[in-house]
N, C-alpha and C positions, 0 to 999 in steps of 0.2 A: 860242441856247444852251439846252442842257436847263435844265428848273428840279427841285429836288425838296420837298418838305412838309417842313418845320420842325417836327419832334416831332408831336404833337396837336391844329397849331395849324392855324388857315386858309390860314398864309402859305406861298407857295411862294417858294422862291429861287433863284435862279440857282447853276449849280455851283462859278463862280467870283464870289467878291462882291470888293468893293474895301477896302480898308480905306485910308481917308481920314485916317487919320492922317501920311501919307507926302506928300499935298498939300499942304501948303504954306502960305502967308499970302500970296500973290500970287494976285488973285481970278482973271485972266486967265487964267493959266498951271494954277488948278485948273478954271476951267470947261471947258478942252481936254480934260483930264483924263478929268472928268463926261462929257462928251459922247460921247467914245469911247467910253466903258465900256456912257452907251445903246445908242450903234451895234453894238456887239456882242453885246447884248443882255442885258449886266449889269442887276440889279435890286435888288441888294443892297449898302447902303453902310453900313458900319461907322465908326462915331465915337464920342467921350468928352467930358464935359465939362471931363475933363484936359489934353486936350492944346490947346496954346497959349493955354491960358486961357481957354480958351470961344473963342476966333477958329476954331477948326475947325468947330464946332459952325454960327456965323454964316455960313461960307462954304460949307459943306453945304444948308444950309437955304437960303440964295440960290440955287446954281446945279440946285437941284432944285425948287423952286417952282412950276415949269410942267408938273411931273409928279409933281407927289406924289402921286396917286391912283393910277400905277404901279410905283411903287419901294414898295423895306419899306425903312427908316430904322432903326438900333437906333444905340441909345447906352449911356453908362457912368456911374455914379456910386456914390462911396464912398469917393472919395480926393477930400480938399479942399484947397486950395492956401493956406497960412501968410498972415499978413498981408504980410509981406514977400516973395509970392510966389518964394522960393527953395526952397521944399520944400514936401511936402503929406503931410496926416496919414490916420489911419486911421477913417473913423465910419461905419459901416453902422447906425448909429440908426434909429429910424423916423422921428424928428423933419427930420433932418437930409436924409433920402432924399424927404421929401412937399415940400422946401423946394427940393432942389435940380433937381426934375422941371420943377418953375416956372420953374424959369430955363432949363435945356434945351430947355425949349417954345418959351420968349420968343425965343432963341437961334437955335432952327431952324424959328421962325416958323412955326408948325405946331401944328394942334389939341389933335394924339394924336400919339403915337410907337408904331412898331408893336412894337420890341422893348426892351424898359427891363432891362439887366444891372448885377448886381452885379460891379464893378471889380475880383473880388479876393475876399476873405474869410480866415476864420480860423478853428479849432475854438472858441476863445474866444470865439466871438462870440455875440451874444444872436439865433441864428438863426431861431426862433420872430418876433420882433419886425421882423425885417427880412423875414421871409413875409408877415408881417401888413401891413407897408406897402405890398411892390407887391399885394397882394390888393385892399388899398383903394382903390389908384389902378389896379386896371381896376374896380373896381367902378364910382369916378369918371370913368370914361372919358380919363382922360387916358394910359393905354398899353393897348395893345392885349393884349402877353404879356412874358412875362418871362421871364431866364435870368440864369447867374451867368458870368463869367468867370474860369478857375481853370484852376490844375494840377493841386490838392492832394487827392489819393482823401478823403481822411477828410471834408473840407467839400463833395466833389459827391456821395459818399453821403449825407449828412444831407439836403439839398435836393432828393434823389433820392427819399429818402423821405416827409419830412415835406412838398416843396411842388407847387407845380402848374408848376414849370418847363420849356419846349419845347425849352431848349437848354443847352449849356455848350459856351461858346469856351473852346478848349485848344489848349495848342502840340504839334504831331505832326511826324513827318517821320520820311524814313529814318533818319538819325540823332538822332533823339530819339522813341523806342518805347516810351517807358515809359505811355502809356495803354493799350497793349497788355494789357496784363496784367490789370486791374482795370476802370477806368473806360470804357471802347469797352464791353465785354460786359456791364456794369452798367447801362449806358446806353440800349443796343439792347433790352436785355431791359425796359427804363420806356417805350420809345418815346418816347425824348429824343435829338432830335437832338444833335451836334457839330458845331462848327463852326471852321475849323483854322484856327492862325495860323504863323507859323515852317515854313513847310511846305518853304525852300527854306535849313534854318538857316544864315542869314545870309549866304548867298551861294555857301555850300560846295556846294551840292547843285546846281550850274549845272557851264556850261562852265567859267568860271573856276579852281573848286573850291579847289585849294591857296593861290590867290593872297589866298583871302578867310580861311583859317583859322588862327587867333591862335596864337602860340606856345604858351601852355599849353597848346593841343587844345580841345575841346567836349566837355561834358558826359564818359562814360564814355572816353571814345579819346586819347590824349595826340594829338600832333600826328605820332609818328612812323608811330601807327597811322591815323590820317588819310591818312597821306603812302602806305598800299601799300591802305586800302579807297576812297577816293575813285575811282584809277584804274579800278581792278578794276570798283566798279559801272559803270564808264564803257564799261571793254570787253565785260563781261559781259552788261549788261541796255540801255545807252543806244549802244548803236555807232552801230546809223543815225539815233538822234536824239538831242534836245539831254536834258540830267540833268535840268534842268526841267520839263521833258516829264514825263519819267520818275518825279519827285518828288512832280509834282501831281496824277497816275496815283493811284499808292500811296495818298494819301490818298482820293484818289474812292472808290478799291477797297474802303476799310472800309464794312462797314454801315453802321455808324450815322450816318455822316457826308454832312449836307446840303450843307454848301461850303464852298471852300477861299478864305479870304478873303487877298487878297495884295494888298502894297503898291503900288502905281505913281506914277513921277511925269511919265511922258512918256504921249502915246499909243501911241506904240511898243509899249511896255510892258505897256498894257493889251492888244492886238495880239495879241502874243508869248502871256501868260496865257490870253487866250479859244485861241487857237490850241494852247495845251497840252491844255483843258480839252475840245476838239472832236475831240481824235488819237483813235488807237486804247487802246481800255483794254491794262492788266496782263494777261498769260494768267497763271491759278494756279500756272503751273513759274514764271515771272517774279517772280513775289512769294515764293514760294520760296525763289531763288535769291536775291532781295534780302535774306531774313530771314538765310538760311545768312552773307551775306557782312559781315551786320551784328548789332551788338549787342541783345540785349533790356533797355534800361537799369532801371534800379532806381531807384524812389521815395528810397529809404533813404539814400542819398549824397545826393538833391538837394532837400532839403527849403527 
């Protein structure tokens, strides 16, 4: 599998990374997982210290242990889970972030983590302060580089300016376009990579399409308009192959974007994904025609 350069950083990644949060808490059934994704020549696994409470984190760090000197590892932190672990709050503190790396380390059994992201963010935030922590923990050696996780134009422009970030994981896909507009061109131009999640929104952008799309619609399109563009891309741009294909394409195609991180919980899965990520690219009529048949959505409804 190609790999490409993460922003300005050393790491290279695979075009398709994993995101490990779709793995599970059955160690068995994620080490098949793992394994596949090396066999295909996956290198890039995405985790949080959100999900499942730190057990994704534990079972990342076990079934990659015998190669972590060829995988890049990123994680997440800035949402912490309640005493009552029923909800979790918002602290991008510096206190809070030097305290919680500690534990992501302990977690995924591991020196260094090579990519340390902010969870999320907010304009309110004391963004200067939360520079200042991950600066100090590569100083410390304890992460490699750092990036934020976001949708929000306003908070990846500040960090765009003010920090030394190599990435921002964002949700893209055909039908959600709105980093189109600002963030991808803002990006490209910092030599900050992207790195995409949602690429296949939530199942619509497969064979299945309609079967997966909620009555109120997604984002800009009610459902009725789903109901005549799903098809359309299907016959139009995906006829000889599967929408997935076609989804994970679109996203490679952007500049700035080093990999399309997607979920798997079978090996098949991963399979299927490395097998998108290997097809033939978008010709420029192709993308084209994807843009003609879909929306360019707007920040300003989806704040």
């Amino acid at each position: 599998m190609k790999r490409r350069k993460l922003g300005t950083s050393d790491l290279f990644v695979s075009e398709i990374g994993l995101g490990c949060m779709s793995l599970g808490t059955d160690l068995s059934k994620a080490q098949g997982v793992v394994e596949a994704a090396l066999e295909e020549g996956i290198n890039y696994f995405d985790t949080a210290d959100l999900y499942d409470f730190g057990e994704n984190e534990k079972i990342v760090g076990q079934v990659l242990k015998n190669v972590r000197e060829q995988v890049v590892i990123a994680t997440k932190a800035g949402n912490r889970w309640t005493d009552e672990k029923d909800s979790w709050t918002w602290d991008p503190s510096k206190a809070y972030i030097k305290e919680a790396v500690k534990q992501s380390l302990k977690r995924l059994n591991t020196d260094y983590i090579d990519l340390y992201q902010l969870h999320g963010g907010t304009i309110e935030d004391n963004i200067d302060e939360t520079i200042e922590a991950f600066e100090e923990l590569k100083d410390e050696g304890y992460i490699k580089f750092y990036g934020i996780s976001s949708i929000r134009p306003n908070v990846i422009r500040e960090y765009a300016q003010k920090s030394n970030i190599v990435s921002v994981m964002m949700q893209l896909s055909i039908l959600d376009r709105r980093p189109e507009e600002v963030a991808l061109p803002l990006l490209q131009d910092k030599n900050i990579s992207v790195v995409t999640r949602g690429t296949v929104a939530k199942g619509m952008l497969s064979d299945r399409m309609l079967e997966k799309a909620a009555a109120k619609g997604y984002l800009d399109y009610s459902y009725d308009e789903l109901a005549v563009i799903l098809p359309l891309l299907k016959e139009k741009v995906a006829s000889s192959r599967a929408l997935g294909e076609v989804a994970i394409q679109y996203n490679l195609a952007q500049p700035a974007v080093a990999s399309v991180v997607a979920g798997a919980s079978t090996p098949e899965q991963i399979k299927e994904n490395a097998r998108a990520a290997g097809s033939n690219s978008l010709s420029a009529e192709e993308i084209q025609l994807i843009k003609s048949i879909t929306k360019a959505n707007k920040y300003e409804q989806h704040r």
